[in-house]
C-alpha positions as protocol buffer text, in pm:
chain_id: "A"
residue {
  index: 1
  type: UNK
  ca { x: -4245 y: 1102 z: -2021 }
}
residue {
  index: 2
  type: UNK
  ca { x: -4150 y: 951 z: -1709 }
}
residue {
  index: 3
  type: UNK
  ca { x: -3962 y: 691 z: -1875 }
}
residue {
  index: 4
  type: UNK
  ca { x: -3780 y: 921 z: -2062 }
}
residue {
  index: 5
  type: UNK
  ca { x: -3607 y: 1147 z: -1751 }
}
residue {
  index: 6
  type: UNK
  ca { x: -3546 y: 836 z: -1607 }
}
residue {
  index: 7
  type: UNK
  ca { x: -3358 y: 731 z: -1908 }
}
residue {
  index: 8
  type: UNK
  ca { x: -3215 y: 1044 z: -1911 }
}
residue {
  index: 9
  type: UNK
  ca { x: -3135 y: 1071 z: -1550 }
}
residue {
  index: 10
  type: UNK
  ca { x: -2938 y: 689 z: -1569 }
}
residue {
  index: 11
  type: UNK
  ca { x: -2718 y: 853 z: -1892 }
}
residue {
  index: 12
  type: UNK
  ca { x: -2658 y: 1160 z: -1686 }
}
residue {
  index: 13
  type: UNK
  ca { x: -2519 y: 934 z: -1349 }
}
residue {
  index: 14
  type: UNK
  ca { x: -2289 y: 760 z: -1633 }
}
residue {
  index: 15
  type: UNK
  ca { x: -2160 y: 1059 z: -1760 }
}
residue {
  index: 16
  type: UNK
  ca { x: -2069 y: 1158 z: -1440 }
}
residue {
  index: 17
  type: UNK
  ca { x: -1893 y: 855 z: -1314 }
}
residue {
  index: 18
  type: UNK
  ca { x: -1721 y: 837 z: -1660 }
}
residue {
  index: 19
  type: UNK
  ca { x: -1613 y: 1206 z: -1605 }
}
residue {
  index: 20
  type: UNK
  ca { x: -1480 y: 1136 z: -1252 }
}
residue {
  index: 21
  type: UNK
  ca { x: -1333 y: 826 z: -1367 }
}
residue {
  index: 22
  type: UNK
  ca { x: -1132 y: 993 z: -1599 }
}
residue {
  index: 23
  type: UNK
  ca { x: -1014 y: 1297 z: -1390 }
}
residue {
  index: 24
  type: UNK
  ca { x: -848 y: 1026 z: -1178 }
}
residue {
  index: 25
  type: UNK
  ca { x: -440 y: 1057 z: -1117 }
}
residue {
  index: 26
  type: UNK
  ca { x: -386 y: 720 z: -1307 }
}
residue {
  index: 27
  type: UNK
  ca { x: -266 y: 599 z: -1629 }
}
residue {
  index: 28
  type: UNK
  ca { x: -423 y: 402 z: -1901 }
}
residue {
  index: 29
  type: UNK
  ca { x: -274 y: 95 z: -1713 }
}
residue {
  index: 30
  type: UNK
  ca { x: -589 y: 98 z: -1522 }
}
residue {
  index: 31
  type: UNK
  ca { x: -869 y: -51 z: -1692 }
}
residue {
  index: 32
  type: UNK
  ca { x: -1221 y: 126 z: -1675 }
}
residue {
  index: 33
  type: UNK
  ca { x: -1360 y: -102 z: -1440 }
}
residue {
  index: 34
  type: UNK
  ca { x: -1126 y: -56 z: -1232 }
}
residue {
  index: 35
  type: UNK
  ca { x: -1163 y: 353 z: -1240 }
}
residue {
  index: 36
  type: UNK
  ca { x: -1539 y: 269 z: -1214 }
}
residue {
  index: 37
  type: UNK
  ca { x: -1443 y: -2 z: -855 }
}
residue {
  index: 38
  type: UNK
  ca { x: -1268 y: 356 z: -757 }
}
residue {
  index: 39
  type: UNK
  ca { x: -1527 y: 576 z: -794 }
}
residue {
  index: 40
  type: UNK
  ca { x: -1754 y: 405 z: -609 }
}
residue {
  index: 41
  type: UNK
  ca { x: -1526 y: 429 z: -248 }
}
residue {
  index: 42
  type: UNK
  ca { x: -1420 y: 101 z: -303 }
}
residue {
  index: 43
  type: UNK
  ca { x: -1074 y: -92 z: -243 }
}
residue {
  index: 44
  type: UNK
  ca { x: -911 y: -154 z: -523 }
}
residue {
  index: 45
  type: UNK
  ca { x: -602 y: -461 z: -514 }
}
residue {
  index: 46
  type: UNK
  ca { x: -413 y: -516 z: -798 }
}
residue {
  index: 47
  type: UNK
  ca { x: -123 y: -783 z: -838 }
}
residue {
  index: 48
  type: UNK
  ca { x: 164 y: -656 z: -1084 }
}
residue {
  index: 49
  type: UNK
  ca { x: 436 y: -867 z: -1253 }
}
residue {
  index: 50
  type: UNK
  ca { x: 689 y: -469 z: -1283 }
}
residue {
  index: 51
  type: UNK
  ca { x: 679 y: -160 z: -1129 }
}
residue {
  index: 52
  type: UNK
  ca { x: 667 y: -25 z: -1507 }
}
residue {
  index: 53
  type: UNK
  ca { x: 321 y: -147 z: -1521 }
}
residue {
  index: 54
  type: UNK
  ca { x: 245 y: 129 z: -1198 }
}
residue {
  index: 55
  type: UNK
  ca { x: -85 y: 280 z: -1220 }
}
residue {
  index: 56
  type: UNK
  ca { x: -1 y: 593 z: -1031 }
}
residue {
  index: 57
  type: UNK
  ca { x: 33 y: 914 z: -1257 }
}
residue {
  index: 58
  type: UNK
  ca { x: 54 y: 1245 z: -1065 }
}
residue {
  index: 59
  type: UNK
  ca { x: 282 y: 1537 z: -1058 }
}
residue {
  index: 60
  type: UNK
  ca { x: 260 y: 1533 z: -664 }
}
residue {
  index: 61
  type: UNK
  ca { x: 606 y: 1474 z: -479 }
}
residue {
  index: 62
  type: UNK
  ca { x: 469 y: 1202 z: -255 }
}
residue {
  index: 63
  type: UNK
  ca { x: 376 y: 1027 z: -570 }
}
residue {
  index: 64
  type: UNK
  ca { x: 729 y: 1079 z: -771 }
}
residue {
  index: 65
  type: UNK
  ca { x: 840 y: 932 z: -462 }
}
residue {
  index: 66
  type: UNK
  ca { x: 712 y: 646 z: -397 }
}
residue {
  index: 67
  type: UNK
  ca { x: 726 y: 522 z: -758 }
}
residue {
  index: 68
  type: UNK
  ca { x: 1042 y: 591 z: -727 }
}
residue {
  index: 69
  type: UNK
  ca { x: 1143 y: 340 z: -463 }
}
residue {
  index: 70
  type: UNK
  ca { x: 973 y: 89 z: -589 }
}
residue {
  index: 71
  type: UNK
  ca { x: 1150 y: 107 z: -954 }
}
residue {
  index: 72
  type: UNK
  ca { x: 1452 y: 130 z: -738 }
}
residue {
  index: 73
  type: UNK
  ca { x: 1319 y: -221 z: -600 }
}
residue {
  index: 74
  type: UNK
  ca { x: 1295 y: -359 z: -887 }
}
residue {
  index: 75
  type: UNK
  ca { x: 1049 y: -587 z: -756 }
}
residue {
  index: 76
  type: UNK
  ca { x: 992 y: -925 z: -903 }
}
residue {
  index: 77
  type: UNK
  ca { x: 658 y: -947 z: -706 }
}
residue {
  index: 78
  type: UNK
  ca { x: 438 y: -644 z: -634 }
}
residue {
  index: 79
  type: UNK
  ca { x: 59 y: -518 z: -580 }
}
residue {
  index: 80
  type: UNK
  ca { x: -127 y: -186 z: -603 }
}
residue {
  index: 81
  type: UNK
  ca { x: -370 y: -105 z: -310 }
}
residue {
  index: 82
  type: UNK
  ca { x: -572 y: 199 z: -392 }
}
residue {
  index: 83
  type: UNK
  ca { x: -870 y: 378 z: -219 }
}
residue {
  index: 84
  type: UNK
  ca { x: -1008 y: 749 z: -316 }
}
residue {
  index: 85
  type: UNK
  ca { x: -1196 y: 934 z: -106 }
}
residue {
  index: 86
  type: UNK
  ca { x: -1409 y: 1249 z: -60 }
}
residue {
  index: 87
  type: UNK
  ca { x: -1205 y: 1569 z: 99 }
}
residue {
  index: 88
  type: UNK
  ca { x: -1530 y: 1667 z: 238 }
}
residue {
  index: 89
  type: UNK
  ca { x: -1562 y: 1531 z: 573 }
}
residue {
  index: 90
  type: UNK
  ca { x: -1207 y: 1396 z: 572 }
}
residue {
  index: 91
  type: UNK
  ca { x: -1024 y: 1692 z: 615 }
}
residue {
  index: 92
  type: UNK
  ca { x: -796 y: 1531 z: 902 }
}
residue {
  index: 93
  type: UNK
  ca { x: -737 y: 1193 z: 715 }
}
residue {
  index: 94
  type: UNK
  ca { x: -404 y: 1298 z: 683 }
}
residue {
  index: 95
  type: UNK
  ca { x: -311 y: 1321 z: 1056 }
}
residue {
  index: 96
  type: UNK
  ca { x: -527 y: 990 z: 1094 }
}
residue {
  index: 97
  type: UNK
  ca { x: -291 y: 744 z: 875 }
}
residue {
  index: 98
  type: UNK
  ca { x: 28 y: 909 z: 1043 }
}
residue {
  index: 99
  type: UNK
  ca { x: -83 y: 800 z: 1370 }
}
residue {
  index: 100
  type: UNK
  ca { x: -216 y: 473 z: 1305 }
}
residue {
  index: 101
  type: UNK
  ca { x: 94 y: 434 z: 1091 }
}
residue {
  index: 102
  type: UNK
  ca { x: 332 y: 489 z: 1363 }
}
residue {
  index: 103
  type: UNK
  ca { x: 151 y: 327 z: 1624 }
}
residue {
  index: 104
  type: UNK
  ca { x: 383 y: 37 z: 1578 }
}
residue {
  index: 105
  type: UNK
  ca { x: 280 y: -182 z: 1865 }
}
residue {
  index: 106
  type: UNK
  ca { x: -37 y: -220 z: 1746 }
}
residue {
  index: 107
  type: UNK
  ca { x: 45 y: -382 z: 1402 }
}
residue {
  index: 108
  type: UNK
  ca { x: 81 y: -670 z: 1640 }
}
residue {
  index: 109
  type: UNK
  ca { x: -253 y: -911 z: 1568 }
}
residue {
  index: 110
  type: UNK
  ca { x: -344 y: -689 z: 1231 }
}
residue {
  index: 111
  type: UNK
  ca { x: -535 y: -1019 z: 1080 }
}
residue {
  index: 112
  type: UNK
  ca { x: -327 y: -1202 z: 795 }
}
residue {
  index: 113
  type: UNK
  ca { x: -536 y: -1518 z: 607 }
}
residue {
  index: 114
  type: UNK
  ca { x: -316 y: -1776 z: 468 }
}
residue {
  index: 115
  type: UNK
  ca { x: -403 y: -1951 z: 140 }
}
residue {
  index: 116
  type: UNK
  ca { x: -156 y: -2225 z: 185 }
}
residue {
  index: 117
  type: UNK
  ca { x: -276 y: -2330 z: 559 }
}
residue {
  index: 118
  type: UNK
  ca { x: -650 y: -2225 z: 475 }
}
residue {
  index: 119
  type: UNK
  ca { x: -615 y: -2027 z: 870 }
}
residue {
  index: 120
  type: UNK
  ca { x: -586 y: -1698 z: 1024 }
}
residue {
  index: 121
  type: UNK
  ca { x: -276 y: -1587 z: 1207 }
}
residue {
  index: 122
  type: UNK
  ca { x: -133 y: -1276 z: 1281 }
}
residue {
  index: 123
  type: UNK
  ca { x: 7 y: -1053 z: 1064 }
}
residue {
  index: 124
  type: UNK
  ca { x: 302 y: -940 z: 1275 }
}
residue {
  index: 125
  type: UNK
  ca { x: 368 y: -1173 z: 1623 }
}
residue {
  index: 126
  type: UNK
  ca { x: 574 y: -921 z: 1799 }
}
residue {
  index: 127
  type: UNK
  ca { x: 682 y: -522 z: 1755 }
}
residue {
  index: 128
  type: UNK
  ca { x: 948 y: -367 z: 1905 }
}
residue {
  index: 129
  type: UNK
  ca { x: 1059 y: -6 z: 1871 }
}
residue {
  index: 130
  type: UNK
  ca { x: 1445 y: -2 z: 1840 }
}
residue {
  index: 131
  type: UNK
  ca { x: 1474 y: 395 z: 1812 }
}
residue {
  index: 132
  type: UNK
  ca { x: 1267 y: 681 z: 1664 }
}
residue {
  index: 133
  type: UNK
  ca { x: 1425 y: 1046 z: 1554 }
}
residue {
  index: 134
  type: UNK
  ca { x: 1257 y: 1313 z: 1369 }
}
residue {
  index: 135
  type: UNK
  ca { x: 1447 y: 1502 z: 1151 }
}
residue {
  index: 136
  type: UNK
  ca { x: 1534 y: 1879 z: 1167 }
}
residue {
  index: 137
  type: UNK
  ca { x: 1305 y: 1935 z: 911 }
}
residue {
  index: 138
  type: UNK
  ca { x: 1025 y: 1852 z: 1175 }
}
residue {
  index: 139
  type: UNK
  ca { x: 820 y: 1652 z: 942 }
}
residue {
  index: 140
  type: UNK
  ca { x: 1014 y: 1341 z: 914 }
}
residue {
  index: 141
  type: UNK
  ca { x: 1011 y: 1088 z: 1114 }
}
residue {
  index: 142
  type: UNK
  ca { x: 1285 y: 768 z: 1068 }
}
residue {
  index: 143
  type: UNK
  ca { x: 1223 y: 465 z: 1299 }
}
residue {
  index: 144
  type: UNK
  ca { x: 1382 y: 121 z: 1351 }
}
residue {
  index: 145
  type: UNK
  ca { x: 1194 y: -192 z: 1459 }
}
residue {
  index: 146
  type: UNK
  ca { x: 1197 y: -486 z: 1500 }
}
residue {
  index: 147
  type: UNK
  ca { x: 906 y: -655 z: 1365 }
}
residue {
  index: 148
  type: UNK
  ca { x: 827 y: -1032 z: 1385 }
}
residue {
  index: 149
  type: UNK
  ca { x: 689 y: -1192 z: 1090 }
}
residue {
  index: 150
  type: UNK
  ca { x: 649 y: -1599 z: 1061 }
}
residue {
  index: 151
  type: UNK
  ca { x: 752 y: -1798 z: 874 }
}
residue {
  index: 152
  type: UNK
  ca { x: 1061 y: -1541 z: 762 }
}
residue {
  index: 153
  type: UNK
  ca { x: 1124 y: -1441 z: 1180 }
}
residue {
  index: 154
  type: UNK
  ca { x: 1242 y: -1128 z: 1312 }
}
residue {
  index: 155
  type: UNK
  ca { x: 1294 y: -853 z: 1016 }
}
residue {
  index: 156
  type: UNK
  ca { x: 1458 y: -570 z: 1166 }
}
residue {
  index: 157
  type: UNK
  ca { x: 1290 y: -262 z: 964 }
}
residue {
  index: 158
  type: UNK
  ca { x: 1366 y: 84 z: 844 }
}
residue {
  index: 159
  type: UNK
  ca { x: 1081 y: 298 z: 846 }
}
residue {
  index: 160
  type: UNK
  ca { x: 1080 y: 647 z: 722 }
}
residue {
  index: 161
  type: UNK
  ca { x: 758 y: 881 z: 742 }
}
residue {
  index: 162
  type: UNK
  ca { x: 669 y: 1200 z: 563 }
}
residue {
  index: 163
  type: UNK
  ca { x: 426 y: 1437 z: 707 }
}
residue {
  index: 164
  type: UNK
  ca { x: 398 y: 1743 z: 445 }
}
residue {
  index: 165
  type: UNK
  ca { x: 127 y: 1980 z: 395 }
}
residue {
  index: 166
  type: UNK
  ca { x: 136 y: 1776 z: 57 }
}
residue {
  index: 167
  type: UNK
  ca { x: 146 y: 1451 z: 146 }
}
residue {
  index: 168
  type: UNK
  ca { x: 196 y: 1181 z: 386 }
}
residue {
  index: 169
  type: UNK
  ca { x: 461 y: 911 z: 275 }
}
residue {
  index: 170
  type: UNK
  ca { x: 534 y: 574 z: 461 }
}
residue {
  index: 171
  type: UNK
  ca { x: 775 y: 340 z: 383 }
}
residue {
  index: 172
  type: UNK
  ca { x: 915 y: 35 z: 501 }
}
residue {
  index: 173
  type: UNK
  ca { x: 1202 y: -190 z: 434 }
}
residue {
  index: 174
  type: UNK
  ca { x: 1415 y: -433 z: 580 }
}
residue {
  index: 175
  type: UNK
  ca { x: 1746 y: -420 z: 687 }
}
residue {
  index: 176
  type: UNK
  ca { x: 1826 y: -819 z: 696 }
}
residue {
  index: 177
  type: UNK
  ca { x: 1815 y: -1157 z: 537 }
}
residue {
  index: 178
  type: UNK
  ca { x: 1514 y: -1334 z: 529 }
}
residue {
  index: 179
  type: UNK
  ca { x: 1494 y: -1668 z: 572 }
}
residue {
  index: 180
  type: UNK
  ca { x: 1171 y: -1908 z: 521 }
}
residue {
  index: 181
  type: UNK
  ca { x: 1137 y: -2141 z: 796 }
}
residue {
  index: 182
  type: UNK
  ca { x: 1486 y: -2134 z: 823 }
}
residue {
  index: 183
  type: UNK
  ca { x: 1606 y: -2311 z: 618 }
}
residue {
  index: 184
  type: UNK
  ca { x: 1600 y: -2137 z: 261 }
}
residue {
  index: 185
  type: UNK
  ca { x: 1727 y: -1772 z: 214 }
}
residue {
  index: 186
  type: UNK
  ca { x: 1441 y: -1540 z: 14 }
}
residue {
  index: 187
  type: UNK
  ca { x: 1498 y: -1211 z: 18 }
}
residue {
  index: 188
  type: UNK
  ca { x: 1849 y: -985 z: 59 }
}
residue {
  index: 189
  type: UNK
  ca { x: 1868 y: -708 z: 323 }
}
residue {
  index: 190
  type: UNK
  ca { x: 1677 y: -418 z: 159 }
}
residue {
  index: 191
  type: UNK
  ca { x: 1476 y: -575 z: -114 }
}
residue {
  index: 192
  type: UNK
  ca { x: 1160 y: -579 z: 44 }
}
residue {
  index: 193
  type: UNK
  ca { x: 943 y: -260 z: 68 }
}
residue {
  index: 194
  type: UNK
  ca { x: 584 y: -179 z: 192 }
}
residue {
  index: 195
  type: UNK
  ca { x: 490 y: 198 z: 118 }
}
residue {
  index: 196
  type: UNK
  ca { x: 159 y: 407 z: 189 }
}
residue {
  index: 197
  type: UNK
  ca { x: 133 y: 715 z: 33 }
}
residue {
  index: 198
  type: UNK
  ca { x: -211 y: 1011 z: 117 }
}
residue {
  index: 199
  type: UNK
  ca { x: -215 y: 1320 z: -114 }
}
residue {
  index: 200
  type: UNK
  ca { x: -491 y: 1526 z: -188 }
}
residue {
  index: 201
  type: UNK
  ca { x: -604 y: 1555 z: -567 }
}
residue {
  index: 202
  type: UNK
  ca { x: -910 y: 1783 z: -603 }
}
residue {
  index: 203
  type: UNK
  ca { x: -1206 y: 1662 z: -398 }
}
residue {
  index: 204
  type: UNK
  ca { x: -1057 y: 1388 z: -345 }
}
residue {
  index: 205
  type: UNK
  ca { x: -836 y: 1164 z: -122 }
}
residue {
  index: 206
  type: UNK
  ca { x: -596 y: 947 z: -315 }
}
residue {
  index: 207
  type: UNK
  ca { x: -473 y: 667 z: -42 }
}
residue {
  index: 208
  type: UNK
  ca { x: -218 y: 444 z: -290 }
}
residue {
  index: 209
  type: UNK
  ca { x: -18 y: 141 z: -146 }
}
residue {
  index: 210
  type: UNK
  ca { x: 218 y: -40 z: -299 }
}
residue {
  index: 211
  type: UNK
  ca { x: 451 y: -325 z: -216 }
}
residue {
  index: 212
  type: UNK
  ca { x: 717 y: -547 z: -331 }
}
residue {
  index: 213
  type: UNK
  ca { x: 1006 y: -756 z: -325 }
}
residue {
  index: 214
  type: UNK
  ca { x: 1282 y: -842 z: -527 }
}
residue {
  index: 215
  type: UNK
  ca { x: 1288 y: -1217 z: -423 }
}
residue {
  index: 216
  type: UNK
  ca { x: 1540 y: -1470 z: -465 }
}
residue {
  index: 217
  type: UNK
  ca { x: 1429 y: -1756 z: -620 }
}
residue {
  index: 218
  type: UNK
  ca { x: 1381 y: -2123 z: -509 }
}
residue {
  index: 219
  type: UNK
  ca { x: 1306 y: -2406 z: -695 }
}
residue {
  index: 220
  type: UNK
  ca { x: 941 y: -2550 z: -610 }
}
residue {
  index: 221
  type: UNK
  ca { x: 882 y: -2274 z: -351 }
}
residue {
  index: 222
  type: UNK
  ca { x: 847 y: -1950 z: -610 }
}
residue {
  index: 223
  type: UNK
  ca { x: 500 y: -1939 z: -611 }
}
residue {
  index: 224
  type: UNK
  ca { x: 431 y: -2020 z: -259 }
}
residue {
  index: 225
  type: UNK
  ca { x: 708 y: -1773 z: -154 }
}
residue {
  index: 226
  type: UNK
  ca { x: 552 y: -1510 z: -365 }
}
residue {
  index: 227
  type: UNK
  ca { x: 153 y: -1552 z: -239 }
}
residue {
  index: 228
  type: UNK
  ca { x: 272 y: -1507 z: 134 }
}
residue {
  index: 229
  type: UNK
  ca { x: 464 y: -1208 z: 34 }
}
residue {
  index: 230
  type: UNK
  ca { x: 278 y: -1044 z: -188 }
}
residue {
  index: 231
  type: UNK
  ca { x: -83 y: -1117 z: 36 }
}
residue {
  index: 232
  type: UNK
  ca { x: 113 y: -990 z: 336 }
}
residue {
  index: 233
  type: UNK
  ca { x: 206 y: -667 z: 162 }
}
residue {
  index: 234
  type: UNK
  ca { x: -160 y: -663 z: 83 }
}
residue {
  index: 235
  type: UNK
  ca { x: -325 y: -715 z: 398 }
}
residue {
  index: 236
  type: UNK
  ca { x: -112 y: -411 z: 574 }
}
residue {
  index: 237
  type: UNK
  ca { x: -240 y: -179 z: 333 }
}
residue {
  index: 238
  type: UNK
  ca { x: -596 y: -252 z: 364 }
}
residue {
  index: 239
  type: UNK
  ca { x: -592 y: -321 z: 726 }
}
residue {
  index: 240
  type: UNK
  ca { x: -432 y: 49 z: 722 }
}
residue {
  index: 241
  type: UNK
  ca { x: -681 y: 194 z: 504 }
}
residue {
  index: 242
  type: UNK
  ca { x: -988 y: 27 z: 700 }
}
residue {
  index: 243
  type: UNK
  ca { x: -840 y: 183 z: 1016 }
}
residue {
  index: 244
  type: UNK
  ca { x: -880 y: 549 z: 910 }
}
């Protein structure tokens, strides 16, 4: 007997977690697992060849938006980063990412591992504000910065921020060439994006990064070009999301 509501109580959990699974804001581009990996609280990174293959599938305006910069992007690298969490107990989460968000001194020594020198540097080396208006609206907020980034130097950055009662929106792009080490161009002004996006769905907290550039390409550098990128893009989300 005992065995059995045990047995019964394990299918009831997995009905559950199915059922929550499934009421998630994403399309069948996610793969079970992954719903599952959500479920449980955890941090879900995803590396994505197009921004047609986009998880993200919600009628919220924070959401229409930020898939639609990235398609604008038209990214030939990109990554998902993608947390959900309870409402309960979170009810200021919202206010929390704005203000680590635009507490743009201290992305200065976020943590960044690279692959290629098998070390630890930081993220961002230096982080200047250049100017910072909010709009009359009173819930935008549009920043410059310069924001120092080896081995691609000083990328003087756009950064716009949403504060609804809907949604908070970051996003983040760059305003100049980038070179690596000097010597090879890799990206064009404006084709490099990092955007953080908070809406409520249900119970739930949906925190949903995403990142990309629309690199040039160089001969026998692609693929090194595109890990530092791509793992960069990563590591400011989660740092983000661990903050909060």
């Amino acid at each position: 007997m005992n065995k059995f509501y045990f047995g019964m109580n394990v299918l009831g959990t997995a009905l559950l977690c199915a059922a929550a699974a499934a009421a998630l804001p994403f399309n069948s581009r996610l793969s079970a697992g992954e719903k599952t990996q959500l479920t449980e609280g955890k941090v879900l990174i995803r590396n994505i060849d197009y921004a047609s293959k986009m998880c993200l599938d919600s009628n919220n305006a924070g959401a229409k938006k930020i898939l639609g910069d990235i398609a604008d992007l038209r990214p030939s690298y990109l990554a998902e980063v993608i947390q959900i969490r309870p409402y309960a107990g979170n009810e200021d989460l919202p206010r929390r990412l704005a203000e680590k968000l635009m507490n743009i001194q201290e992305y200065v020594g976020i943590p960044y591992y690279s692959e290629q020198g098998d070390k630890w540097y930081d993220l961002y080396s230096s982080a200047a504000i250049v100017s910072d208006t909010v709009r009359q609206d009173g819930t935008t907020h549009d920043v410059k910065a310069d924001l120092t980034m080896e081995p691609f130097g000083t990328i003087h950055t756009t950064i716009e921020l949403y504060n609804t009662p809907d949604y908070v929106y970051y996003v983040s792009t760059n305003d100049n060439e980038l070179w690596y080490f000097d010597k090879f161009k890799s990206i064009n002004s404006r084709k490099m994006k990092s955007a953080i996006l908070l809406f409520r769905d249900g119970d739930n907290w949906v925190l949903y990064g995403a990142g990309g550039v629309n690199a040039i390409k160089i001969p026998f550098l692609e693929k090194r070009i595109e890990t530092s990128f791509i793992n960069r893009i990563k590591t400011f989300c989660n740092y983000m999301f661990d903050k909060i």
